[in-house]
C-alpha positions, 0 to 999 in steps of 0.5 A: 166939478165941485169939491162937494161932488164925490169921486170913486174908485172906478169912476170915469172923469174928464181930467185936463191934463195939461201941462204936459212934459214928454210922453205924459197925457195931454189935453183935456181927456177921460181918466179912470179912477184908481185911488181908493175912496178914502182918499178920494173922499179926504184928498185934494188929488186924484189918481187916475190912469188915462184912456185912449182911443180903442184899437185890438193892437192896444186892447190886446196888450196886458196893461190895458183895459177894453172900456168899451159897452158895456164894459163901462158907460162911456160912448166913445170906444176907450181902453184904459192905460195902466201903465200911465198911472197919474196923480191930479189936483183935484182942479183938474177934474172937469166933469164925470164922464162913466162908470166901470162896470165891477167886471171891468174894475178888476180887469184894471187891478189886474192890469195895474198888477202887471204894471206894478210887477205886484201879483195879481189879485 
């Protein structure tokens, strides 16, 4: 992705995660945005939490998010993983992958509120 492409909160990225140390993300994969787009805009990193493969076990746990349709636009079923919350140069970006849906940005503040022990907004 260029450095002229926008980035925004709640977007869906590939990011290339990799090196990798211990239980971090690995591999090239999709990522949430969660950093806000002033930062977005003006920074050279991208805060991101990452996504796994969907399954009810993950979905139903308080720190992740069901991104599956039409939560948001990505094909494959994902839950997004607030309790890896991840800063990436943005070098790492490789393309855009989806979109959340404005439900489902807030479904991902509220899980990031509970991993953050922050209250809820």
């Amino acid at each position: 992705m260029s450095d002229s492409e926008a980035i925004g909160r709640g977007d869906i990225l590939w990011v290339n995660c990799d090196p990798a140390v211990g239980v971090e993300p690995r591999k090239t994969r999709t990522c949430v945005v969660v950093s806000n787009d002033i930062a977005n805009r003006f920074g050279a990193a991208v805060t991101v939490v990452p996504t796994q493969r969907y399954n009810a076990e993950r979905a139903s746990r308080a720190y992740m998010v069901d991104l599956r349709r039409p939560r948001s636009t990505l094909k494959e079923d994902r839950v997004a993983n607030a309790s890896m919350i991840m800063t990436y140069d943005r070098r790492r970006v490789v393309r855009r992958a989806g979109r959340l849906g404005a439900d489902t940005r807030k479904a991902l503040d509220r899980a990031l509120a509970i991993h953050l022990g922050l209250t809820p907004p």
